[in-house]
C-alpha positions as CSV (number, residue, x, y, z in Angstrom):
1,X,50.7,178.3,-37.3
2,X,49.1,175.1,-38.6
3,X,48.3,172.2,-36.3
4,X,51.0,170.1,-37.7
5,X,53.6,172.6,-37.6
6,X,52.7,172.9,-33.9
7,X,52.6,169.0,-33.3
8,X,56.1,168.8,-34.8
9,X,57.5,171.3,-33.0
10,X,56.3,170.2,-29.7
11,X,57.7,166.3,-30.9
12,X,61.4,167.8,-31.5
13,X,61.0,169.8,-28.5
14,X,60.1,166.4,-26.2
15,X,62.8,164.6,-28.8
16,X,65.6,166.9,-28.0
17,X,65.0,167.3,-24.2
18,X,67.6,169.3,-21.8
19,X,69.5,169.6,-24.9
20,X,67.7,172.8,-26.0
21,X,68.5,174.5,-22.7
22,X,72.0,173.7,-23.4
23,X,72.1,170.2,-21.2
24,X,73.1,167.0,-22.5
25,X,70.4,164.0,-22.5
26,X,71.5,161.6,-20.1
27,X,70.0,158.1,-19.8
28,X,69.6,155.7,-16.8
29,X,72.8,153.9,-17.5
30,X,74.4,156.9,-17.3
31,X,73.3,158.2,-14.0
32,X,74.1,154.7,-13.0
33,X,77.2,154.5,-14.5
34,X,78.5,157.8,-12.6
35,X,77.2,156.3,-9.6
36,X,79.1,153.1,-9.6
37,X,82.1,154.8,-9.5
38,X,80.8,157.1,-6.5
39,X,80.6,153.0,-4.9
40,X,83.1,151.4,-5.8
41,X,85.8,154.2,-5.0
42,X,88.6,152.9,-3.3
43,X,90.3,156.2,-1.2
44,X,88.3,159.4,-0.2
45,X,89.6,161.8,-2.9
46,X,88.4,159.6,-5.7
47,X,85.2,159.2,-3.9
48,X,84.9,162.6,-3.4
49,X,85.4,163.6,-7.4
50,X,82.9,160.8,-8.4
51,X,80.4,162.7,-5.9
52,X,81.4,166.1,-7.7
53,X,81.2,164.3,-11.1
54,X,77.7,163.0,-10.4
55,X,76.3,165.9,-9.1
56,X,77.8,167.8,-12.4
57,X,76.0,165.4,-14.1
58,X,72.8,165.8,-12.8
59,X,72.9,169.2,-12.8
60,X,73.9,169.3,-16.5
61,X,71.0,167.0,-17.7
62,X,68.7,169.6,-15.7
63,X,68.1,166.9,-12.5
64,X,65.3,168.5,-9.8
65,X,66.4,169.8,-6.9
66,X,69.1,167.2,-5.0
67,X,68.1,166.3,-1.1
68,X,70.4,164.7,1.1
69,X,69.1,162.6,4.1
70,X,71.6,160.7,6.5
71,X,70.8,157.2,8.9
72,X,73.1,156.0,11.0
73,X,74.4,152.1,10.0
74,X,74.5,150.7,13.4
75,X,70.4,152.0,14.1
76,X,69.6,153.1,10.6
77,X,68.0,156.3,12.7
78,X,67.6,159.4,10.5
79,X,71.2,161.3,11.3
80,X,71.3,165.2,11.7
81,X,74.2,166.9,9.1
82,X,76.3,167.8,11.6
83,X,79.4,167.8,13.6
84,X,79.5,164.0,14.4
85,X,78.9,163.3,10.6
86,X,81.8,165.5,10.0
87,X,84.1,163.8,12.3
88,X,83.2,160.2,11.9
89,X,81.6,159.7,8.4
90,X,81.9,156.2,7.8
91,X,79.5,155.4,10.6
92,X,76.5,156.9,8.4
93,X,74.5,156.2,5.0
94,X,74.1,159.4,2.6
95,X,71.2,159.3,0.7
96,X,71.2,161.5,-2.5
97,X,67.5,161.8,-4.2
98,X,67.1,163.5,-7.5
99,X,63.2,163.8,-7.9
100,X,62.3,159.4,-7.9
101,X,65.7,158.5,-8.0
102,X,67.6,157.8,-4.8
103,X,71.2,156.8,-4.7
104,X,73.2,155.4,-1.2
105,X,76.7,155.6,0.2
106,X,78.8,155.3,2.2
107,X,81.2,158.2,3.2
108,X,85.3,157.0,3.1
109,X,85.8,160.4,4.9
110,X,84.6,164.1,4.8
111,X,86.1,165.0,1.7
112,X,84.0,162.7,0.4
113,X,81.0,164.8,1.7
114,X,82.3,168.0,1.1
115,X,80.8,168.0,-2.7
116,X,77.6,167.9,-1.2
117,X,78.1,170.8,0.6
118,X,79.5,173.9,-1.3
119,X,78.2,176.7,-1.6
């Protein structure tokens, strides 16, 4: 193969992105976008299918691996995923982090966190 059939492949390769594994390109505003509605949610179901929608999102444009971390608001001291998250979830922060981006919430109820957690 010549060098400049090589050097335009590799550009339409970097130029198309996840879309060559079958994932959309997403940009910053999107991401964003999708997590403004987690936010601004106004009752747990709908918070709960902007958390579902987001993580589809990310997933679809080929996102690393999602980690979850939770604090406590009153202390802001790292919070196991447990039981009392489960039962009071509006007394914690949930931090999602894809790779260098992090996003914050916080939890109406637990079917707002269930999402997070399916297998």
């Amino acid at each position: 193969m010549k060098p400049i059939a090589v050097v335009c492949a590799l550009a339409l390769l970097v130029a198309c992105g996840s879309q060559v594994t079958g994932g959309g390109m997403a940009t910053d505003s999107e991401f964003d976008g999708a997590w403004e509605r987690v936010r601004g949610a106004t009752d747990a179901q709908e918070q709960g299918d902007a958390v579902a929608a987001f993580l589809r999102r990310n997933e679809e444009a080929g996102a690393p691996a999602l980690q979850v971390s939770v604090h406590r608001r009153d202390t802001g001291a790292r919070a196991a995923i447990d039981d009392a998250l489960w039962q009071d979830p509006s007394q914690y922060e949930v931090t999602l982090r894809y790779g260098t981006r992090s996003h914050v919430f916080v939890p109406l109820s637990s079917a707002s966190l269930q999402p997070l957690f399916r297998e």
